[in-house]
C-alpha positions in Angstrom: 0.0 0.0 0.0 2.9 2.3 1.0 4.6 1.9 -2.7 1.3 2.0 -4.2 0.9 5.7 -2.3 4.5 6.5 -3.2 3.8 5.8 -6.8 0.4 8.4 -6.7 2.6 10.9 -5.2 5.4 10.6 -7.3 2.9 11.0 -10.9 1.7 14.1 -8.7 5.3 15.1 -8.9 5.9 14.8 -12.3 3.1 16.4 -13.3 4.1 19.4 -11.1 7.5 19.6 -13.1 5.4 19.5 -16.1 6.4 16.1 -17.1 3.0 14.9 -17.9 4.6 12.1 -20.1 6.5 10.3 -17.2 3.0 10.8 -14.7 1.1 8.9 -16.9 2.9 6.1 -16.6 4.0 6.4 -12.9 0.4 6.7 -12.4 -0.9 3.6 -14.0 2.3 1.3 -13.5 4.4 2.9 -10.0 0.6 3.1 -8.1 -1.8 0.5 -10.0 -0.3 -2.3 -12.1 2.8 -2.6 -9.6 1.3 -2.8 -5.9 -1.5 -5.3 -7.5 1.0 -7.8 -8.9 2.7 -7.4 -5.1 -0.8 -8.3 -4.0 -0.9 -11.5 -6.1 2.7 -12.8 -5.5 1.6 -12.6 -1.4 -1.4 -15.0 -2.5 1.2 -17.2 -4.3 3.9 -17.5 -1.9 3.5 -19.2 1.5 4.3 -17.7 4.9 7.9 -19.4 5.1 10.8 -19.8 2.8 11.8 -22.8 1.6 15.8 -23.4 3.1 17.7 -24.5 0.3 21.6 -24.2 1.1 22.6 -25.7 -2.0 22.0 -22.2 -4.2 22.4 -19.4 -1.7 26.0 -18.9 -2.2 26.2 -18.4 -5.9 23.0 -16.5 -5.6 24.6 -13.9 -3.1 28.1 -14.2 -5.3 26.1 -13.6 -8.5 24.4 -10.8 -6.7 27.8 -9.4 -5.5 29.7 -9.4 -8.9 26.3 -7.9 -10.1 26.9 -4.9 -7.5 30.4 -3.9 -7.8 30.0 -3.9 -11.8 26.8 -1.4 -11.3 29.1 1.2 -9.0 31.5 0.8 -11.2 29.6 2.1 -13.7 28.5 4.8 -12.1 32.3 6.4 -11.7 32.1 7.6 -15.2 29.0 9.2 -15.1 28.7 13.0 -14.6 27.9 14.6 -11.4 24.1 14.5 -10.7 23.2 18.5 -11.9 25.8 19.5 -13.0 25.7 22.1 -15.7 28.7 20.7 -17.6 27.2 17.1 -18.3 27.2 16.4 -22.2 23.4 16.6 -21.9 23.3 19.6 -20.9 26.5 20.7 -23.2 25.4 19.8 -27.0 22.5 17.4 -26.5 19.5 19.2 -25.1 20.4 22.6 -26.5 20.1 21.0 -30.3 16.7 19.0 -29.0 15.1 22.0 -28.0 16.3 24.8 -30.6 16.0 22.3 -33.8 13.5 19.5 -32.9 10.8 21.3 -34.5 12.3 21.9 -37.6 13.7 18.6 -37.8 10.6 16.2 -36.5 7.8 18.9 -37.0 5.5 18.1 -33.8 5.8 20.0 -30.9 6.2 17.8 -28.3 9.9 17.4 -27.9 10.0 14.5 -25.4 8.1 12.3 -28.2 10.6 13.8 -30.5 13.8 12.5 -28.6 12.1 9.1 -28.1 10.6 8.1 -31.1 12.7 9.7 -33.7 16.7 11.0 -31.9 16.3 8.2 -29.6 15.0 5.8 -31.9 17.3 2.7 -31.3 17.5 3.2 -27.6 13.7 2.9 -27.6 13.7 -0.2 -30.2 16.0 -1.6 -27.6 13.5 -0.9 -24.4 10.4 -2.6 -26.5 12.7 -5.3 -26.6 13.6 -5.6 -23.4 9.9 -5.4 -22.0 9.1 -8.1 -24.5 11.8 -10.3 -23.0 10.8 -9.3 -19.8 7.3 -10.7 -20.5 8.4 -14.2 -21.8 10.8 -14.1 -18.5 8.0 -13.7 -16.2 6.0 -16.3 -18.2 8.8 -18.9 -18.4 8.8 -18.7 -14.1 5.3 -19.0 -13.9 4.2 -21.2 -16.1 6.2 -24.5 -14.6 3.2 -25.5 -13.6 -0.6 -26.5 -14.5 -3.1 -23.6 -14.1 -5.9 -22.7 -12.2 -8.3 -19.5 -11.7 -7.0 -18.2 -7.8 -11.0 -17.8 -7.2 -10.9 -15.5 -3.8 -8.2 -13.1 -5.0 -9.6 -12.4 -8.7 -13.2 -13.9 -8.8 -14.0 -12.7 -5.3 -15.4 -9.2 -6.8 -18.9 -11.3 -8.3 -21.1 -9.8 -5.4 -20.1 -6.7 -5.4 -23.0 -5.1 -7.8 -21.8 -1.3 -7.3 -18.1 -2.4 -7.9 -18.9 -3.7 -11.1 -21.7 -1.2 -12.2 -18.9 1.5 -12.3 -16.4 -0.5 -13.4 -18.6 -1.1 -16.5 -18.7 3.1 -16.5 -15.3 3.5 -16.4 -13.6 1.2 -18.7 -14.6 2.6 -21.6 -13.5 6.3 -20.8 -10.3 4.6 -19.6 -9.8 2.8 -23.2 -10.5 5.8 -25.4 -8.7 8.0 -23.4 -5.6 5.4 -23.6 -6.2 5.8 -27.6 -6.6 9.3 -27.1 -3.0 9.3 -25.7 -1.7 7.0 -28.0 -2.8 8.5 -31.4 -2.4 11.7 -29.6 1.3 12.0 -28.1 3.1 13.6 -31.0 0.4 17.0 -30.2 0.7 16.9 -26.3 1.8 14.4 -23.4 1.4 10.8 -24.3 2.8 7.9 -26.5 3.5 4.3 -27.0 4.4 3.4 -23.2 1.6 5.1 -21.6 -0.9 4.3 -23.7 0.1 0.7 -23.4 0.1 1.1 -19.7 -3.6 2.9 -19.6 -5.3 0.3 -21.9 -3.6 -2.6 -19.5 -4.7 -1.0 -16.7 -8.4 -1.7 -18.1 -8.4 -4.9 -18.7 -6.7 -5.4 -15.4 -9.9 -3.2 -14.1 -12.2 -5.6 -16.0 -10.6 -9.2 -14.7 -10.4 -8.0 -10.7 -14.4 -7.5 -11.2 -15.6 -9.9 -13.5 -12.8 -12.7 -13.6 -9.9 -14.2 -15.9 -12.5 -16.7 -17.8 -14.9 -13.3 -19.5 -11.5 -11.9 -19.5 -9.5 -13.8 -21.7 -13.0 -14.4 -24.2 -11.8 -10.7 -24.6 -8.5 -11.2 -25.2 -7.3 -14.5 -24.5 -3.6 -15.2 -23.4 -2.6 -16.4 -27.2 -3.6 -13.6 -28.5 -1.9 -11.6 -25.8 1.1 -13.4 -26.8 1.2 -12.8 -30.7 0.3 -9.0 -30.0 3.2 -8.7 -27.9 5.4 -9.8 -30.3 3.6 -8.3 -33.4 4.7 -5.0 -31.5 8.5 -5.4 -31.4 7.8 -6.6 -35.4 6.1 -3.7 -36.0 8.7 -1.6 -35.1 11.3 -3.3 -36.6 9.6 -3.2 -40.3 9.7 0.5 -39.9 13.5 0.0 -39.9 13.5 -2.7 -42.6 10.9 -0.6 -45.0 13.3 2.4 -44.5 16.5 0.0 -45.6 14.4 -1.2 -48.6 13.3 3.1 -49.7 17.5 3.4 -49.5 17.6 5.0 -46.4 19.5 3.4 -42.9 17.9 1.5 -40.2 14.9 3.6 -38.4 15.5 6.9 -40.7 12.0 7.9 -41.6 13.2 10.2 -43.7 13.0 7.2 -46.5 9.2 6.6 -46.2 8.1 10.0 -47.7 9.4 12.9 -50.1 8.4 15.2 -47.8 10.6 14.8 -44.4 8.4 16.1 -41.8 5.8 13.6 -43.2 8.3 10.9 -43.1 8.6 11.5 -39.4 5.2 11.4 -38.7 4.5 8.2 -40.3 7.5 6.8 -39.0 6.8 8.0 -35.1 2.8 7.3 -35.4 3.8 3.8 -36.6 6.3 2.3 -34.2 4.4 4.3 -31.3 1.6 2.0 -32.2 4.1 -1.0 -31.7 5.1 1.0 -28.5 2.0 0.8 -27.0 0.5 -3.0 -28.6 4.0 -4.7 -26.7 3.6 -2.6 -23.5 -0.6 -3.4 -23.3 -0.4 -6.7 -24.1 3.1 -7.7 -21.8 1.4 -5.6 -18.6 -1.8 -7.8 -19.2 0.2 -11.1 -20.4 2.0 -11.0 -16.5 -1.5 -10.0 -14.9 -3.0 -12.9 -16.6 0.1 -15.0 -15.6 -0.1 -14.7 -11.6 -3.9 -14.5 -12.0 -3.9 -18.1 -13.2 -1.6 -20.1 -10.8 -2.5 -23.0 -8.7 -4.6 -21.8 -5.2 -3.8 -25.0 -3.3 -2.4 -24.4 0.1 1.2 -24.6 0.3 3.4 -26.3 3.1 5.1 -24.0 5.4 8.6 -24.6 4.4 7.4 -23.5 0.7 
């Protein structure tokens, strides 16, 4: 509850320093997706740990190496605010002054990630993706089964449901809103993706995994969240084919600031299909393990 609170406050933040981009998904991940899967690993897990001497020493050494190599990267970074970093040098200064004569839209922040950014954000997508199939390969070891009092347990509860069944929809079209509209104002890919997971999240806690996956089942789940990364990708390979490099929208049009636009609308869309589908793909994962009572020592 504490981290979920943290999360709210921390969106209320952002939004004060006018980063509306970064709230939207503090919001719906750092204060809703996050403290609910918290919620669900407690119903998992039992009340003792399992002793098991056998891996705790390369755990703690893996964990150890893992460490040092982290501080040591640190050392080369710059100070934290200081007014020499290279981002503040060369970087920003060219983002800000020529990002709108170079993308055309006038929200820089989707500028820098969709289009200057463009490979470090290919490689995020990716890295969620992964994430998902990680989460999946862990919990799917063993056979299924609804957890009935955690996620079914909402059935009585007729108010609970009737505005849930109000507020879903808003939630979904505004999650398009901010997907088809984050090249105008704050949104994009990643929030978007988070918004429309946290509906169908909404819909299963009220009305259960079974009417939730005849939605949008977990197969379909899984080819959307890889048709994302694709989807992305092709914009890469379609700008190869036009004679341009990988990710340079500037091939998919004569005119250059349309080239951007297609290209940004585009793999935002993949943005925000692998991001929606992943959130809901793990939701649906610890939604569906066994409820049998576990041992103490497990």
């Amino acid at each position: 509850m504490l981290s979920g609170i943290y999360g709210f406050l921390s969106a209320s933040f952002f939004v004060l320093m006018d980063a509306v981009d970064v709230a939207f998904t503090e919001a719906a991940v750092g204060s809703g997706i996050s403290p609910l899967l918290m919620l669900l690993t407690l119903a998992l897990v039992g009340r003792k740990e399992k002793i098991n001497r056998g891996r705790s020493l390369p755990a703690l050494i893996l964990v150890c190496i893992t460490g040092v190599l982290l501080l040591i990267g640190t050392l080369g970074m710059p100070t934290f605010g200081s007014a020499d970093a290279p981002i503040h040098s060369h970087v920003s200064s060219r983002y800000i002054s020529q990002s709108a004569d170079e993308i055309g839209i006038p929200n820089i922040v989707t500028s820098v990630l969709a289009s200057y950014r463009g490979f470090d954000t290919f490689g995020e997508v990716a890295v969620i993706f992964t994430a998902g199939i990680g989460v999946l390969s862990l919990l799917m070891l063993k056979p299924t089964q609804s957890i009935k009092p955690v996620i079914d347990g909402a059935h009585h509860h007729k108010i609970l449901r009737i505005v849930s069944k109000i507020l879903i929809p808003p939630i979904l079209l505004f999650a398009l809103y901010v997907q088809f509209h984050g090249e105008y104002g704050p949104g994009g890919g990643f929030q978007a993706g988070v918004i429309f997971a946290a509906a169908i999240i909404l819909y299963t806690m009220f009305f259960g995994v079974d009417l939730a996956q005849q939605v949008v089942s977990s197969a379909a789940l899984r080819v959307l969240a890889a048709f994302g990364v694709l989807l992305y990708g092709s914009v890469g390979l379609v700008s190869m084919l036009n004679g341009g490099t990988f990710l340079d929208y500037s091939a998919l049009a004569e005119n250059a600031i349309t080239a951007q636009h297609i290209g940004i609308i585009v793999i935002e869309l993949g943005v925000g299909i692998t991001v929606a589908a992943v959130m809901v793909m793990i939701f649906y994962s610890f939604a569906t393990q066994l409820n049998n009572p576990r041992e103490p020592n497990e």
